[in-house]
Every structure is written in structure tokens, then in C-alpha cells.
C-alpha positions as a Python dict, from the first residue, in 0.01 Angstrom:
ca = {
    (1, 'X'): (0, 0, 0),
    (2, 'X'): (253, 148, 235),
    (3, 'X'): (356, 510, 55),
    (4, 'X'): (655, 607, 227),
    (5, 'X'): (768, 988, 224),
    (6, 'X'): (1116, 1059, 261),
    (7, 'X'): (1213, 1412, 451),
    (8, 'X'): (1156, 1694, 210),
    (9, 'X'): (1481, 1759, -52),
    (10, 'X'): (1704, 2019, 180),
    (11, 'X'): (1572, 1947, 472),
    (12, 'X'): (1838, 1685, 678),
    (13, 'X'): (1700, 1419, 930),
    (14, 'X'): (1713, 1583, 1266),
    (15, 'X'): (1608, 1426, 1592),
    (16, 'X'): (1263, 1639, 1522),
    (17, 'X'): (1143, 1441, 1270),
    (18, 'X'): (885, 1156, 1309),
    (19, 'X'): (828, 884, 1150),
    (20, 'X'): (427, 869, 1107),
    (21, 'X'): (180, 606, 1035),
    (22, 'X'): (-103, 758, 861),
    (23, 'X'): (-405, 528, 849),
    (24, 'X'): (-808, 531, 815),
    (25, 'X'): (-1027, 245, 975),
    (26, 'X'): (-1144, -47, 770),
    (27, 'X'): (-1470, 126, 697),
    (28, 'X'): (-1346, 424, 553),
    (29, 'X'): (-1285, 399, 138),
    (30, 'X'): (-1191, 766, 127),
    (31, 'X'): (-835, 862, 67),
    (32, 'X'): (-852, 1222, 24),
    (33, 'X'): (-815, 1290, 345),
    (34, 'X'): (-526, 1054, 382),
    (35, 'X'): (-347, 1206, 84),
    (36, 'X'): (-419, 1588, 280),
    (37, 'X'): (-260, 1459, 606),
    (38, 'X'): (41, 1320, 437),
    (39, 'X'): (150, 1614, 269),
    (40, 'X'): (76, 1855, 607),
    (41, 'X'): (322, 1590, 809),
    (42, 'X'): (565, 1567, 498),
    (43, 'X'): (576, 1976, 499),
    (44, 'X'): (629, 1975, 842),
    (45, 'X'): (937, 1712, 785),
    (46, 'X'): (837, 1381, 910),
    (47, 'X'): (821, 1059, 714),
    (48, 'X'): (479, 926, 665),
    (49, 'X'): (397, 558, 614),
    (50, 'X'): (71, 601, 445),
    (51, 'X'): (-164, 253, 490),
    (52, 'X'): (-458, 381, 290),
    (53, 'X'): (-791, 391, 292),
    (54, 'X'): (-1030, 12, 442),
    (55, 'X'): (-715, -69, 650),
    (56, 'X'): (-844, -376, 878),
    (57, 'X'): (-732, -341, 1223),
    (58, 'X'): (-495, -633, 1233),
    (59, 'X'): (-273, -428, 962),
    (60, 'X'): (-289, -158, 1135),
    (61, 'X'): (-192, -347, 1454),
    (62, 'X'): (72, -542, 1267),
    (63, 'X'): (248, -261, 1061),
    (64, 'X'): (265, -65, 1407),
    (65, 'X'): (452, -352, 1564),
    (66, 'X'): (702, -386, 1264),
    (67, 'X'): (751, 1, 1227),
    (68, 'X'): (731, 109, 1616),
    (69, 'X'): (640, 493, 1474),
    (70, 'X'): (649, 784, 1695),
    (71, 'X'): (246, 862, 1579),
    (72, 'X'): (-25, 718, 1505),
    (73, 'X'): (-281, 905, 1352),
    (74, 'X'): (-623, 764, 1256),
    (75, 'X'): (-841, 976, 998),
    (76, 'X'): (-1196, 929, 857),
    (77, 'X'): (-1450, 1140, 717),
    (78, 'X'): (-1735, 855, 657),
    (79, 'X'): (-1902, 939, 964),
    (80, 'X'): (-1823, 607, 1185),
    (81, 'X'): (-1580, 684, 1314),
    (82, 'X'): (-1632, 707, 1683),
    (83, 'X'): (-1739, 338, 1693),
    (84, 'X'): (-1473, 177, 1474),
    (85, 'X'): (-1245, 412, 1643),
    (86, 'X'): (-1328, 255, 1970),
    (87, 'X'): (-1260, -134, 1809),
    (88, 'X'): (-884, -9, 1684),
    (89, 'X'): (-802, 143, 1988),
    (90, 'X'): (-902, -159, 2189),
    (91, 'X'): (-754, -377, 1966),
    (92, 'X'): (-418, -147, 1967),
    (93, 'X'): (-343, -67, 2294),
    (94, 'X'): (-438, -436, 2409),
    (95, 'X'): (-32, -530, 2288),
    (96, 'X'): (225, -388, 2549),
    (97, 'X'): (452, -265, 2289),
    (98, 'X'): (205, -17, 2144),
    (99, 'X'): (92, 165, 2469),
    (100, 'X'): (326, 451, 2444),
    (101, 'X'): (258, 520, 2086),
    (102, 'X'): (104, 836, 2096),
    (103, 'X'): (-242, 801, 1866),
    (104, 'X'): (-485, 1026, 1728),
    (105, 'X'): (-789, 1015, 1572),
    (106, 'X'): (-1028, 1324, 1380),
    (107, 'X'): (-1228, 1362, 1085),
    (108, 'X'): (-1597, 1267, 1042),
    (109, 'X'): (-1641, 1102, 1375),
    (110, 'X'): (-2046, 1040, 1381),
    (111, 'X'): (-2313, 1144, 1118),
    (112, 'X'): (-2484, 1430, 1293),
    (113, 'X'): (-2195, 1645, 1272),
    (114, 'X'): (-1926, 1773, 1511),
    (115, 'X'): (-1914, 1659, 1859),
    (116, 'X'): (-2316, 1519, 1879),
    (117, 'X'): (-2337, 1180, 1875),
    (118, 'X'): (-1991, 1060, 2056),
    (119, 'X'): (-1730, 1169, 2305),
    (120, 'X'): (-1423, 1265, 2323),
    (121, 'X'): (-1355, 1194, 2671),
    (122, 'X'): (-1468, 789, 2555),
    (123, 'X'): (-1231, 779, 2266),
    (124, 'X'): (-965, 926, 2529),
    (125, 'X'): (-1060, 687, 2804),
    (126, 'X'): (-1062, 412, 2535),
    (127, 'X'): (-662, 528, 2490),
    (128, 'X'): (-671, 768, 2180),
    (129, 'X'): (-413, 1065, 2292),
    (130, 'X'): (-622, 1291, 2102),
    (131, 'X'): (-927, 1352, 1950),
    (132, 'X'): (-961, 1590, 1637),
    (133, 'X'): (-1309, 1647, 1559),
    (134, 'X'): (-1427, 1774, 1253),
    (135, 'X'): (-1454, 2111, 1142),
    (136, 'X'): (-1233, 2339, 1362),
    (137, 'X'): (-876, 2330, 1226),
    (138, 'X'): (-550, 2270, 1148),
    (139, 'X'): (-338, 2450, 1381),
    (140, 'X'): (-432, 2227, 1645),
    (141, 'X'): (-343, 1921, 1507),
    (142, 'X'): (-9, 2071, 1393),
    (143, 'X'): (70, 2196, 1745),
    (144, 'X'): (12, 1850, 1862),
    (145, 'X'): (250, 1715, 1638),
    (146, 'X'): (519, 2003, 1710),
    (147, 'X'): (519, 1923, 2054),
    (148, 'X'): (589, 1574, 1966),
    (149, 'X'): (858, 1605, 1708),
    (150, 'X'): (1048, 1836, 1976),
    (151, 'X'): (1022, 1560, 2282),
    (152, 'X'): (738, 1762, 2483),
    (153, 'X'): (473, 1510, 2580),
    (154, 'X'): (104, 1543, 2464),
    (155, 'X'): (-2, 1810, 2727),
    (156, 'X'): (-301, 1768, 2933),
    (157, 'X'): (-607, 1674, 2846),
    (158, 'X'): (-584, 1686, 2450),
    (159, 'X'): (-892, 1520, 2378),
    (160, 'X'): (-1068, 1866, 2310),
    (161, 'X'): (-842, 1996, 2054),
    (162, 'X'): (-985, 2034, 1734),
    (163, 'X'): (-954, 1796, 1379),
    (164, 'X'): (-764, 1965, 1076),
    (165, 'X'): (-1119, 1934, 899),
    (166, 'X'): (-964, 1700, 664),
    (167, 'X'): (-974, 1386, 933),
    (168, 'X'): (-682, 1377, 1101),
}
């Protein structure tokens, strides 16, 4: 299940480049999404380790402990995923190794559409770095990532930066 994408062809491995770990939560079956977000982090030159779609939280947990990636990024579109975002992250940032991982999550985050039914500043709080929500772009999540790959920590508040629209 783990899709590993090397750097693009002419492109050398710099210090920029991340490796990724691309997931969705275990009640998400879509993999659209997943398949969007690897090829936007490939194109930008990072290697993606690609779970898939119904990952349970312990693999999730587990593959971050064996791979130690430089991001984290959560993505579902099946509208739950403000609570089973909240269970991950719990479960997640509860081992010591894993605090420092910076981890997003965006997409579909509740049913009733962008930003009504949960909040960013609780998925933050709960220890997401940012939150993504659905609908308002790309460039945000891409600048997030940027600042990563160069060494700049996630700056400031993050939480209100906007999801790709394809649950990132």
C-alpha cells in the first residue's frame, strides 16, 4: 500500500526536498484526492509515501515512527473529518518521537460545508500544524510546504490557511 515517488527524472535530491507521508483517516475510501496531493508534492520535488485511502490510525502511527517524514499530511473529502481528525491527532502526537512532525489536515472536514460545523483553532489546539479547509485553494497549501522544504518553520498561526480543495 505504501506508493513511493522518487524525485522527478532531472531534478537531483537537494536538502529542499521532503520526504512526505500522504495519508486519509480510516473512514475515508476515497483516493482521488490522495492520488491529486501526490502528484502536487511530487511536482514540487518531494518523495511521497502514499498510505491510501481507510488507513487505521495505528498504521498511520506506526509507518510515521518507521519513516520519521518531514510532513504529515492528512486528507479527506467524506465529510468526517474534523472528528476522526481529532482521534489521529491524539493518537499521534501522544508518542514523543512524533511531536515535531509537522502535520496537516484539509479536505471535506464536516458535512455542512466549509468551516460550519468544526474549528480550526480545535484541530490546532488538538496539535494539527495546519488546517486546510475545503474549497479555497492550492497556493496555500503549497506555500506551507515551501516554507518547509526550505527550513522556515510553519509561521504563525496557520490554522486559517486554506485546503487545496482536493483534501489536503
Amino acid at each position: 500500500m505504501d506508493h513511493v515517488a522518487a524525485v522527478p527524472a532531472g531534478r537531483a535530491v537537494g536538502d529542499g526536498d521532503l520526504t512526505v507521508l500522504l495519508t486519509s483517516v480510516s473512514s475515508d475510501s476515497h483516493t482521488w484526492n490522495l492520488v491529486f496531493l501526490q502528484l502536487v508534492l511530487e511536482e514540487l520535488g518531494h518523495r511521497v509515501h502514499n498510505l491510501g485511502a481507510c488507513v487505521p490510525d495505528e498504521l498511520l502511527v506506526t509507518e510515521s515512527l518507521r519513516l520519521r517524514p518531514d510532513l504529515v499530511v492528512v486528507s479527506t473529502v467524506n465529510g468526517h473529518g474534523f472528528h476522526d481528525g481529532l482521534r489521529v491527532i491524539g493518537q499521534f502526537r501522544g508518542h514523543p518521537e512524533l511531536t515535531r512532525i509537522p502535520t496537516v489536515i484539509g479536505g471535506k472536514l464536516g458535512i455542512a460545508g466549509p468551516g460550519s460545523e468544526f474549528s480550526q483553532a480545535e484541530l490546532m489546539a488538538a496539535g494539527f500544524d495546519a488546517v486546510f479547509d475545503d474549497g479555497t485553494g492550492l497556493t496555500a497549501f503549497q506555500s506551507f510546504v515551501g516554507r518547509l522544504a526550505i527550513g522556515a518553520a510553519p509561521a504563525g498561526p496557520v490554522g486559517a490557511v486554506a485546503d487545496p480543495g482536493y483534501g489536503a
